[in-house]
ZABA-755607 format. One record per residue: x, y, z of N, C-alpha, C in turn. Coordinates in steps of 0.05 Angstrom, whole numbers, padded with zeros to 5 digits, always signed. Example, Ala and Ser with C-alpha at 12.3 -4.5 7.8 and 13.67 -1.06 7.14 Angstrom:
BEGIN
+00264-00114+00156+00246-00090+00156+00264-00066+00156+00257-00045+00142+00273-00021+00143+00258+00001+00157
end
This chain:
BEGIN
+00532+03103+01419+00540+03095+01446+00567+03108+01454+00568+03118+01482+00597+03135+01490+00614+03108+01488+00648+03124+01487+00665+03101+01483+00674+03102+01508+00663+03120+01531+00674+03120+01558+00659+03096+01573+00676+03071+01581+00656+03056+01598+00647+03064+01630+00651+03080+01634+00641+03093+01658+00605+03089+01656+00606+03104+01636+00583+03112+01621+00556+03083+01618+00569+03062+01614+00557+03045+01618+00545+03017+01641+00552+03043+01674+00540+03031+01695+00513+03049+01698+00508+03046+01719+00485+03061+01732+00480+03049+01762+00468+03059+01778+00461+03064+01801+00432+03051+01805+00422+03029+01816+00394+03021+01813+00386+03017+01832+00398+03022+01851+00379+03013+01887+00392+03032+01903+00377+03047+01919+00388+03059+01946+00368+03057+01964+00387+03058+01996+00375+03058+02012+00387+03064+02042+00373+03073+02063+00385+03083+02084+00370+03077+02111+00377+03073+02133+00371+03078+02159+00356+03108+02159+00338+03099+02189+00330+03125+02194+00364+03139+02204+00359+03169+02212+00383+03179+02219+00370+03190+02250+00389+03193+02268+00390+03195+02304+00420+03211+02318+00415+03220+02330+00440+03230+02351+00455+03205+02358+00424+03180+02370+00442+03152+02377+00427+03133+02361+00436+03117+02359+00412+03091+02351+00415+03068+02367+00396+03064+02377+00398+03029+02395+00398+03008+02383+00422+03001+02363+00432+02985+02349+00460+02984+02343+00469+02968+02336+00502+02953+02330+00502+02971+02292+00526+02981+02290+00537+02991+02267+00528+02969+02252+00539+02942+02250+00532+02924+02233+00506+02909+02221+00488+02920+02250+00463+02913+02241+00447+02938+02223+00453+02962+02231+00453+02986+02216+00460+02985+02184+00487+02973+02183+00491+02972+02150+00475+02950+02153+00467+02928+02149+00457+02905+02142+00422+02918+02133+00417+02934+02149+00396+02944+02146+00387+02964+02124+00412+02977+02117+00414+02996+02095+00418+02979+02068+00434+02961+02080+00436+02945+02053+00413+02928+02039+00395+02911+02057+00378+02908+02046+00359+02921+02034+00360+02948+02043+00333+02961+02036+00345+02982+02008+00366+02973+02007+00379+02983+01970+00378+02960+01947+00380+02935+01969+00370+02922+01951+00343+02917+01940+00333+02910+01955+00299+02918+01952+00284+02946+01935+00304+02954+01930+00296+02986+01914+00306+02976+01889+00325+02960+01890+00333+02962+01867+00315+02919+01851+00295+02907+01864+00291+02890+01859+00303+02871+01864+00326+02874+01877+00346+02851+01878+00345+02832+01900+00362+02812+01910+00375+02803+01937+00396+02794+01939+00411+02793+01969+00438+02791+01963+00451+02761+01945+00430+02752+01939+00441+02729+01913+00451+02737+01892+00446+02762+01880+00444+02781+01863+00485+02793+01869+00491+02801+01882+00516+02812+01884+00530+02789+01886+00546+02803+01875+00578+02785+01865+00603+02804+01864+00597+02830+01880+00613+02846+01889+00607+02862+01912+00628+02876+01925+00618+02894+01954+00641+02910+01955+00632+02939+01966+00656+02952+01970+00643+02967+02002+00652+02953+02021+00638+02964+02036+00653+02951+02072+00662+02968+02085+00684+02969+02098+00670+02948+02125+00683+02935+02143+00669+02919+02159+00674+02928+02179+00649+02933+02200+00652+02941+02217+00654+02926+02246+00649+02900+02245+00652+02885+02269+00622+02877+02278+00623+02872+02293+00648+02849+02317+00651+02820+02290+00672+02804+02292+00688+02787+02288+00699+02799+02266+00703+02783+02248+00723+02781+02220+00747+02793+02236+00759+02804+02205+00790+02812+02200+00787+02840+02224+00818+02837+02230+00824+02865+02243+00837+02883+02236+00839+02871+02201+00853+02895+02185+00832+02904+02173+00838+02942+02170+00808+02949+02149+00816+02955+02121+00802+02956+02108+00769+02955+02110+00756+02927+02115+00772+02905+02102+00760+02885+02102+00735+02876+02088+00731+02890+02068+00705+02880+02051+00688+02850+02047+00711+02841+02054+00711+02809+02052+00697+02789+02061+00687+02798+02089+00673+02786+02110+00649+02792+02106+00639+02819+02094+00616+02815+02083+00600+02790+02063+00622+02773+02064+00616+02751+02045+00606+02727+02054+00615+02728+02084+00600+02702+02107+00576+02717+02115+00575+02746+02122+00545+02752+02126+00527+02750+02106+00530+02767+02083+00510+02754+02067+00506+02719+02064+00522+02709+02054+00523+02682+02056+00527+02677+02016+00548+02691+02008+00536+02704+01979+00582+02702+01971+00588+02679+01949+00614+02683+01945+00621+02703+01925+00638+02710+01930+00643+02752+01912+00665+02736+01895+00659+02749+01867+00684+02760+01849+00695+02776+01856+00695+02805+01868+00706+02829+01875+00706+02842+01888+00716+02850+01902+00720+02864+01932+00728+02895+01928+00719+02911+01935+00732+02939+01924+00742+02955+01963+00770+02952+01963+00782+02949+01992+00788+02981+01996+00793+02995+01970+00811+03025+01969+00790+03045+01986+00768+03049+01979+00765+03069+01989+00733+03062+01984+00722+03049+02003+00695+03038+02004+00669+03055+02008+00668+03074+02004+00650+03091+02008+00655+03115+01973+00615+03124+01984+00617+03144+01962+00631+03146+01945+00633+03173+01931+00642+03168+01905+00674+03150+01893+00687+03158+01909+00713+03136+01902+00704+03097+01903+00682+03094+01922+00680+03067+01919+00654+03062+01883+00643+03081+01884+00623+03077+01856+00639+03077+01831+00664+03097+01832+00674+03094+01805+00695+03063+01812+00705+03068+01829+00717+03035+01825+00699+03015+01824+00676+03003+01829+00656+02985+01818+00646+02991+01792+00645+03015+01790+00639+03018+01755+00660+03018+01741+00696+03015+01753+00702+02999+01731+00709+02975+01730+00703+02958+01752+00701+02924+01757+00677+02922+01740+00660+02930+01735+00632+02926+01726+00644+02926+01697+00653+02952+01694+00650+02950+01660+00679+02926+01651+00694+02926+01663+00719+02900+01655+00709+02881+01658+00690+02875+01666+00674+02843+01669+00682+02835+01694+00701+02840+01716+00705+02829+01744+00682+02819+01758+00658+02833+01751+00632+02834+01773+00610+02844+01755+00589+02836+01760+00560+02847+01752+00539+02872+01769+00546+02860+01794+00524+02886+01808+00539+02882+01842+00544+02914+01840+00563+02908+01870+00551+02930+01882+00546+02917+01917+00538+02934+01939+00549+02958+01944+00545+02976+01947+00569+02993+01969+00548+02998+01998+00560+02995+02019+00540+03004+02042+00553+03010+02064+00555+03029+02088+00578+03045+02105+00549+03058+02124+00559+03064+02151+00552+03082+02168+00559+03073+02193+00545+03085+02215+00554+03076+02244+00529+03079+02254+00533+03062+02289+00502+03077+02303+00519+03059+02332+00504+03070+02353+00505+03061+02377+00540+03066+02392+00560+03093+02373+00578+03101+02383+00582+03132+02409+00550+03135+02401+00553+03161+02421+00565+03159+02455+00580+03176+02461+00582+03173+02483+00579+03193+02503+00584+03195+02527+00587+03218+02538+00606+03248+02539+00616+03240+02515+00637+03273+02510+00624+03285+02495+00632+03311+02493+00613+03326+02473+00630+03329+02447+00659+03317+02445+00666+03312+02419+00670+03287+02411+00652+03278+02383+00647+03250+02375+00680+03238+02378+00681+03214+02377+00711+03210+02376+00716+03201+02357+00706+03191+02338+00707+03198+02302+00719+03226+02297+00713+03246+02310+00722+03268+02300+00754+03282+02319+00760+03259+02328+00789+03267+02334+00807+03239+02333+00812+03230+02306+00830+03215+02298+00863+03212+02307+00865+03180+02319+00891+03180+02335+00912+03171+02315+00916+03200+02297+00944+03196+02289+00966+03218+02299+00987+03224+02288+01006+03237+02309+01000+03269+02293+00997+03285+02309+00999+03315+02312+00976+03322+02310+00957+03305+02317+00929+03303+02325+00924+03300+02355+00925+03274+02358+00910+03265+02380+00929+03277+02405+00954+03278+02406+00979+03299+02421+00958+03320+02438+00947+03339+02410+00950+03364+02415+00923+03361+02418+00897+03349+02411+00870+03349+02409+00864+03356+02394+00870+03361+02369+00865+03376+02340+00835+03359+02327+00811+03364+02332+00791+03353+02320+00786+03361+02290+00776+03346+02271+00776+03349+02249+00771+03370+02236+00753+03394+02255+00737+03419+02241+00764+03439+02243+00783+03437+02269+00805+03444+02268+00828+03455+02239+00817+03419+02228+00839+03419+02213+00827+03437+02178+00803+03431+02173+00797+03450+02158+00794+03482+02166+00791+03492+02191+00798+03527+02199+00813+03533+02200+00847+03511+02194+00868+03524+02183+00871+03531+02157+00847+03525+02140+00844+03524+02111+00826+03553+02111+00811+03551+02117+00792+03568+02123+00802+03599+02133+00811+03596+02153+00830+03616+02159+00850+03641+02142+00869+03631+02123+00879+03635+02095+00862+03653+02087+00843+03632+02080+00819+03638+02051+00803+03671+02056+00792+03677+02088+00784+03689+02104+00798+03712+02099+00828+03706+02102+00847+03725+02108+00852+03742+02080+00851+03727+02058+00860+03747+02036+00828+03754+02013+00810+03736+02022+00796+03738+02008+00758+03762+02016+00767+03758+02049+00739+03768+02062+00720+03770+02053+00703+03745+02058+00677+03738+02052+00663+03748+02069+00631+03761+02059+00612+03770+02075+00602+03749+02096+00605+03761+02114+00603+03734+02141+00578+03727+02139+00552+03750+02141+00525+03756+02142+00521+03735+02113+00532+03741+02091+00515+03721+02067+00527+03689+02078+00545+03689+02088+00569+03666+02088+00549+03639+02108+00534+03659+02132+00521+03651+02149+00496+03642+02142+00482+03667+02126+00457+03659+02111+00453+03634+02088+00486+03627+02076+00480+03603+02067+00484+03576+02085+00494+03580+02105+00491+03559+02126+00455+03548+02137+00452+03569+02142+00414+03577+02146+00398+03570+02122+00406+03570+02098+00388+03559+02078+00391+03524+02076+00426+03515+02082+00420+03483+02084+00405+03470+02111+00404+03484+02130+00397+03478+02160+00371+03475+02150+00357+03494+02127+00324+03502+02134+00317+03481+02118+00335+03467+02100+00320+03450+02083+00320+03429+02096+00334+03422+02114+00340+03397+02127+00314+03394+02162+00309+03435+02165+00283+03433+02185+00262+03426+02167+00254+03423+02144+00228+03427+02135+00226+03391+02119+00249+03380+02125+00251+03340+02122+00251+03331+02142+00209+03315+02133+00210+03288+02161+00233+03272+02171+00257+03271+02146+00280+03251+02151+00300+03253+02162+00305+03287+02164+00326+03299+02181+00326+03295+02213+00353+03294+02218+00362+03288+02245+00350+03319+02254+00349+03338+02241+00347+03365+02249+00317+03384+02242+00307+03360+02236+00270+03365+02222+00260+03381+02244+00249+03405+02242+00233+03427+02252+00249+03443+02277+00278+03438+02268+00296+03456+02284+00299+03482+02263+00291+03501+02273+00287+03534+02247+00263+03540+02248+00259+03556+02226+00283+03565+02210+00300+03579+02223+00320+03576+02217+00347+03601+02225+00349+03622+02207+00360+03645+02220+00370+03661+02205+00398+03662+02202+00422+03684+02191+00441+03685+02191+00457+03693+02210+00431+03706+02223+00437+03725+02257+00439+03703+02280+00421+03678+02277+00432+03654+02287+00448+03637+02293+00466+03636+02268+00486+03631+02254+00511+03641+02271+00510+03663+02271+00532+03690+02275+00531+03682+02311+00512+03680+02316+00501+03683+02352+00510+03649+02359+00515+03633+02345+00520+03612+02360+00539+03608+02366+00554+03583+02378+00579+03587+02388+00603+03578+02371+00624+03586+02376+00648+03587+02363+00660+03567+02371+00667+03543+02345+00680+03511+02348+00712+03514+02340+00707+03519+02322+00739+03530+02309+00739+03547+02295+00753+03571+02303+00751+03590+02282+00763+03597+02259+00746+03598+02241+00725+03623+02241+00695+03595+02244+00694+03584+02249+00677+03569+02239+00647+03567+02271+00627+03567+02270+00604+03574+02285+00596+03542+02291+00580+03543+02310+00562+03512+02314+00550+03519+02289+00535+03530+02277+00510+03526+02257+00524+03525+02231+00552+03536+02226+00562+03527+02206+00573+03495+02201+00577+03488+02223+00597+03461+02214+00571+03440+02225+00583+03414+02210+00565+03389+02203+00552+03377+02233+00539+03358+02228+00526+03345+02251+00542+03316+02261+00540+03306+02281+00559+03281+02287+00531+03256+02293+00527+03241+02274+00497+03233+02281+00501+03202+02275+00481+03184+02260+00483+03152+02268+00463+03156+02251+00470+03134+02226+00448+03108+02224+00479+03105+02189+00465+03089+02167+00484+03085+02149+00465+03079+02123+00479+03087+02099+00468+03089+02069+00486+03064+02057+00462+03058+02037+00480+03037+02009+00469+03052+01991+00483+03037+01966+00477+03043+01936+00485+03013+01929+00476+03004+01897+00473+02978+01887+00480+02993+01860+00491+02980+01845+00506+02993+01822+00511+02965+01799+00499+02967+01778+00507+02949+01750+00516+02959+01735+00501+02951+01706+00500+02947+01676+00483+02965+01676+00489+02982+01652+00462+02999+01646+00444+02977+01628+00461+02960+01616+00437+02932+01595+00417+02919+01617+00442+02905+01641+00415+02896+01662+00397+02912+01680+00403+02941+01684+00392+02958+01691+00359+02959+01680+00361+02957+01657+00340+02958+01644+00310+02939+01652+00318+02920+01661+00306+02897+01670+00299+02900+01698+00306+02917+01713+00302+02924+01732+00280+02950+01745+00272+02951+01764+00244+02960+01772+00247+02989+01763+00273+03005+01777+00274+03037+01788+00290+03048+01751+00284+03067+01752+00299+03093+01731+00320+03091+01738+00338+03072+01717+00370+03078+01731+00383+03105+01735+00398+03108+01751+00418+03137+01744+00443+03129+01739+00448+03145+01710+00482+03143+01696+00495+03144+01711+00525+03142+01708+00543+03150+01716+00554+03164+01695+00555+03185+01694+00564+03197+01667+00592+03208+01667+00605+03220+01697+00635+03228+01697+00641+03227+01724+00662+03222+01729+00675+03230+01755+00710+03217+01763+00723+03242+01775+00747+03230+01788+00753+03235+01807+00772+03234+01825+00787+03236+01851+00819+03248+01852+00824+03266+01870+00843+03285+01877+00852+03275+01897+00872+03268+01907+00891+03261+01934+00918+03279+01938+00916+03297+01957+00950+03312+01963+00959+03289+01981+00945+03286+02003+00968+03274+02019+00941+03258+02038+00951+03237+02067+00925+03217+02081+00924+03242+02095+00892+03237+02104+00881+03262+02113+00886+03258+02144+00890+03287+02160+00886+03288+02185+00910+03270+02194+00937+03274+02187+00957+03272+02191+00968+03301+02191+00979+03306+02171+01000+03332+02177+00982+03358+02168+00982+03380+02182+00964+03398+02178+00960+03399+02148+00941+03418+02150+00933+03422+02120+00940+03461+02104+00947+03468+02091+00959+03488+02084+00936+03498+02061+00933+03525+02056+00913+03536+02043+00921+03534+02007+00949+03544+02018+00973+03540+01980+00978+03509+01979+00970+03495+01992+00971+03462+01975+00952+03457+01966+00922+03460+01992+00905+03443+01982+00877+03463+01979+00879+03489+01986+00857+03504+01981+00839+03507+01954+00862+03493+01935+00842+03486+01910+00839+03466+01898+00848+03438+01921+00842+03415+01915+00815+03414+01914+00807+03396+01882+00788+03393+01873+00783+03396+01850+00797+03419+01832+00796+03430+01816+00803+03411+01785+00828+03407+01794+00830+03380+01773+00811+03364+01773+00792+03353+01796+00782+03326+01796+00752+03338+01776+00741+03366+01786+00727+03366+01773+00730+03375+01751+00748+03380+01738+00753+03384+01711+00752+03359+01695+00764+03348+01703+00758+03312+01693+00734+03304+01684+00726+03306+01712+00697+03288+01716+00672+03311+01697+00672+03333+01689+00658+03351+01675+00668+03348+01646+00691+03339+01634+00698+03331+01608+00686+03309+01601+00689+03285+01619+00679+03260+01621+00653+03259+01608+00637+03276+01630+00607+03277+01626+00601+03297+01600+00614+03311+01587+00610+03327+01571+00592+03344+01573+00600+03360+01595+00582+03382+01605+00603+03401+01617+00587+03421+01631+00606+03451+01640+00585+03449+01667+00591+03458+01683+00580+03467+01718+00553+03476+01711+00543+03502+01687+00519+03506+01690+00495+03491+01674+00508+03467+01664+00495+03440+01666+00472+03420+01692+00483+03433+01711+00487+03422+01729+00457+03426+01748+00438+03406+01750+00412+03411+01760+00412+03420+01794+00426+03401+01797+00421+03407+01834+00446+03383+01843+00462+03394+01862+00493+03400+01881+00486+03378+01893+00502+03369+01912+00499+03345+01947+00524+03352+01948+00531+03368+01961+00562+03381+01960+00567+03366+01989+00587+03363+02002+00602+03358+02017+00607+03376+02038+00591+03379+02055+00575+03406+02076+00598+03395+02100+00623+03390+02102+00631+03387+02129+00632+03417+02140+00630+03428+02134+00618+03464+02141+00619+03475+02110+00603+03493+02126+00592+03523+02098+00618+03530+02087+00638+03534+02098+00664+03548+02080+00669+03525+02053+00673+03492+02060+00674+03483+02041+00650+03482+02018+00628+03498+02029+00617+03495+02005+00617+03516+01987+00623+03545+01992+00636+03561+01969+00660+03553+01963+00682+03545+01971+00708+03540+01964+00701+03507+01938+00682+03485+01946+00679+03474+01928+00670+03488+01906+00646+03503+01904+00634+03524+01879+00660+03537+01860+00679+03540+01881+00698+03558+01866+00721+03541+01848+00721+03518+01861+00739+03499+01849+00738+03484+01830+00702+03484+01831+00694+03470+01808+00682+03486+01787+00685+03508+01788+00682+03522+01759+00661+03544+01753+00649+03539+01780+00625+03550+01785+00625+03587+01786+00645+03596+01795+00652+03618+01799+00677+03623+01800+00695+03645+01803+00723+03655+01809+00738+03648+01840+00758+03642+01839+00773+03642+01864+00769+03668+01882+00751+03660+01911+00737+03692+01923+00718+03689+01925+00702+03682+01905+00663+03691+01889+00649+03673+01903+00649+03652+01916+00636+03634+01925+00609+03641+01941+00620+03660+01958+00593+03659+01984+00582+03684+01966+00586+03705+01946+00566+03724+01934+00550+03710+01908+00565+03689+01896+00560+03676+01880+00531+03659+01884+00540+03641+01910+00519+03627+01914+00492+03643+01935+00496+03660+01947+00474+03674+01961+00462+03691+01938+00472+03697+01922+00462+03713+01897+00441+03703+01885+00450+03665+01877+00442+03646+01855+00411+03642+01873+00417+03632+01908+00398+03629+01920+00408+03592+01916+00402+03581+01936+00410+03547+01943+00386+03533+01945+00366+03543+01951+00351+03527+01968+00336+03516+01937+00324+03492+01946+00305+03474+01922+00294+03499+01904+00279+03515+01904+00275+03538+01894+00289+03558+01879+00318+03551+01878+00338+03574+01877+00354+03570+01847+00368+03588+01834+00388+03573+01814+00404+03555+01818+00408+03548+01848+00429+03536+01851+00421+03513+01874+00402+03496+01865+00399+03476+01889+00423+03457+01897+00423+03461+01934+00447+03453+01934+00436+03438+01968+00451+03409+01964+00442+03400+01989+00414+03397+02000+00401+03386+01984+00367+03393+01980+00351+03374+02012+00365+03352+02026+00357+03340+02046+00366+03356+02065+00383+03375+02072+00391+03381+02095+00427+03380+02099+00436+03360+02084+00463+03361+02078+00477+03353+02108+00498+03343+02114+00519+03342+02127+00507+03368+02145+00504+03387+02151+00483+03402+02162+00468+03403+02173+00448+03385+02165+00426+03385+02180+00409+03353+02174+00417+03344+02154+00402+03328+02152+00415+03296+02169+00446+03286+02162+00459+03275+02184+00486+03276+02173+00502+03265+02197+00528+03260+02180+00534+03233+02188+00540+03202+02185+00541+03180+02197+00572+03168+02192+00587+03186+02194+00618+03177+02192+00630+03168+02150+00636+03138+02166+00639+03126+02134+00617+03114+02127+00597+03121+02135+00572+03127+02105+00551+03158+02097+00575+03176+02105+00567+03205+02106+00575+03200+02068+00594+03203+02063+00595+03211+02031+00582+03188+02009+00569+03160+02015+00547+03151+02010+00516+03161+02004+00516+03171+02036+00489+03192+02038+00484+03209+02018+00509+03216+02000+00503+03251+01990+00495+03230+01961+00506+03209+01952+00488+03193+01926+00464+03193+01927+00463+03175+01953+00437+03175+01959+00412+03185+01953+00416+03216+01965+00398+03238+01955+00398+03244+01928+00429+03254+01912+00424+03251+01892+00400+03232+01874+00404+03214+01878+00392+03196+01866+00361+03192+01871+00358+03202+01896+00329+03207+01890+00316+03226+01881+00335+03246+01882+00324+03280+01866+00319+03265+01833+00344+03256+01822+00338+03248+01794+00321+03235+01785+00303+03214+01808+00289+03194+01800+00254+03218+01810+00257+03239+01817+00234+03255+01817+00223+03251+01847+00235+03226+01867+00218+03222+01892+00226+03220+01917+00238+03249+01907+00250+03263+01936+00228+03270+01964+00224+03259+01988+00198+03274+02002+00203+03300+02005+00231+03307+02010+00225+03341+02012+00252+03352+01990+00248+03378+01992+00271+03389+01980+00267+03384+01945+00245+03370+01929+00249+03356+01899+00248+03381+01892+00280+03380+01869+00273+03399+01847+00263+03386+01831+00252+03407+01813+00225+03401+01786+00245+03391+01765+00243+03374+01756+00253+03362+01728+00286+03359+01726+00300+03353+01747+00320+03347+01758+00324+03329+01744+00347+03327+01718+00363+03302+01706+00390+03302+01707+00399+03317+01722+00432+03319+01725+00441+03328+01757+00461+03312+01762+00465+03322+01785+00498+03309+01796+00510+03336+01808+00533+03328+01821+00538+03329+01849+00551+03309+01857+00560+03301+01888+00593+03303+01886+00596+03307+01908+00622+03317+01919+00635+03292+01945+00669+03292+01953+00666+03282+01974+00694+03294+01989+00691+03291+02016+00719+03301+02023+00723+03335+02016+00744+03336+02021+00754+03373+02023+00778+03377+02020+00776+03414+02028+00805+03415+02028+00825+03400+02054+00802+03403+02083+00825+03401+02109+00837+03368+02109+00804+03355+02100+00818+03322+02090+00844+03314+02071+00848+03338+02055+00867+03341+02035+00872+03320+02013+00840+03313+02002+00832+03304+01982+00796+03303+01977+00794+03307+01943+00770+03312+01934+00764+03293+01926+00731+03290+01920+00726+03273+01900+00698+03280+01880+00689+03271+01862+00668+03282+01838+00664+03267+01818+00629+03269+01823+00623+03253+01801+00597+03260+01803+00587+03260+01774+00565+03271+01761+00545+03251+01751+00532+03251+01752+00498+03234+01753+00481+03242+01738+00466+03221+01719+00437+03234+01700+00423+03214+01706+00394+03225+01703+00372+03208+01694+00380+03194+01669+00376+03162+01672+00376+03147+01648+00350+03136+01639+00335+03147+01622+00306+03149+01615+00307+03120+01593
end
């Protein structure tokens, strides 16, 4: 038995909303909806949890966030543990897996997304955050990573044409999923890519992410009571988290944070006692194509530079050496705010368990998810197996 208790949670229910541009529903009824239907994957009901990490979105309760807490009069369910830090994806899983393994809690929710915020601007307003040297100047979030991007561009010159073409391979996996917000939009090419319009530069519409609605959970134990339970658990086998500074406050700089990440996944790959080409199939953190060679590069995958020849080389798509983002990704498949870095478990977790509808790689027992970036100016990582 590992002496890492990490090692001894797992992942046993997921579940999600359909995904939409809008949805004709309340955020809250959205998670409520995701949540049940992770529990139900995983056998359970909310009698079953005795923890939640999962941010409240309204109407009533607290008007301080996250507020995890209030989830406790909706279910109707009293909690040992609340996980308030950072309620989503991978930062909220390893903190329940280690309430879980200290004995705090037995099996805790995580569940996040939005729906029914669209409005009439053509920039989401999620994506222009009112803190100072932001909202001033209108600095939207893609902004703040193409000052990162920019740098990188500048000393490193990446082939735009491959750079583009890997944009076009997550879009195509995400046209060819019934589930995608972006299902039978493509295929694209790279010439597509290049031809669309310019958001922040260097960055294209077809490179950067989608602004979309609906919300993901995950349900997380014991790997002992796991056992007892319906689905193929998935391990938790490693993962940590990187923070320079709160994101989308003070710009972001290429020499602070251009290789944030790097520590985290060095961690979380010791942890798991593995190296990158371990590694079955990606859910990288697609807030555009640039972060996803710059993640490759940080996490070990290739040299500082090598990213976009590295991965167009390897080939991404389900088919490729390098499956990466196999639903469509932040890309194409959706992005739903704070239950975007949820979503990327999500998939994970169904590639591992073999019953992916589109995108399944073949014999998929390992897999890493990503969260956050450089322009957020923090990473996060953690690595996933089939527990047979």
């Amino acid at each position: 038995m590992s002496s890492n208790p990490l090692h001894e949670v797992a992942i046993v229910g997921v579940g999600r909303t359909a995904m939409a541009r809008h949805l004709e529903t309340s955020t809250l009824r959205a998670c409520l909806d995701a949540a049940l239907a992770a529990l139900a994957d995983a056998g359970l009901t909310v009698h079953d949890i005795d923890g939640i990490s999962a941010r409240w979105p309204g109407p009533g309760g607290t008007v301080f966030q996250p507020g995890s807490s209030d989830w406790s009069k909706l279910l109707g369910v009293p909690l040992r543990w609340i996980g308030d830090t950072y309620p989503q994806g991978v930062p909220a899983a390893l903190e329940a897996a280690a309430a879980i393994s200290t004995g705090q809690c037995e099996t805790v929710l995580v569940v996040g997304g939005q729906a029914d915020l669209a409005g009439g601007g053509k920039v989401a307003s999620y994506t222009r955050p009112d803190n100072e040297f932001l909202s001033c100047w209108g600095s939207i979030t893609q902004a703040q990573f193409a000052l990162v991007a920019q740098v990188y561009f500048d000393r490193y010159g990446p082939d735009r044409e491959r750079l583009a073409s890997l944009a076009a391979m997550i879009r195509n996996s995400g046209s060819k999923n019934p589930k995608a917000v972006m299902s039978g939009r493509g295929p694209y090419t790279s010439a597509d890519v290049l031809a669309s319009p310019m958001i922040a530069s260097p960055f294209h519409l077809l490179e950067v992410c989608l602004a979309t609605e609906g919300a993901a959970a995950m349900v997380l134990t014991s790997r002992e009571r796991a056992r007892d339970l319906p689905q193929t658990p998935v391990q938790l086998l490693g993962g940590a988290c990187e923070w320079f500074r709160q994101q989308y406050v003070d710009p972001p700089r290429y020499d602070e944070v251009g290789r944030i990440g790097e520590d985290a996944g060095r961690r979380a790959f010791a942890m798991a006692g593995m190296v990158p080409a371990d590694v079955d199939v990606l859910e990288l953190y697609d807030i555009n194509i640039f972060e996803v060679v710059r993640q490759l590069e940080v996490l070990g995958f290739c040299g500082e530079g090598e990213g976009t020849d590295f991965a167009f080389e390897a080939g991404i798509s389900e088919d490729g050496r390098l499956p990466i983002n196999t639903d469509g990704g932040l890309l194409s498949f959706a992005h739903i705010g704070w239950g975007g870095p949820t979503l990327k478990i999500v998939e994970a977790v169904h590639q591992l368990r073999g019953e992916a509808k589109s995108g399944q790689v073949a014999g998929a027992r390992t897999a890493l998810v990503t969260g956050a970036g450089s322009g957020a100016q923090y990473h996060n990582v953690l690595v996933l197996g089939r527990d047979d």
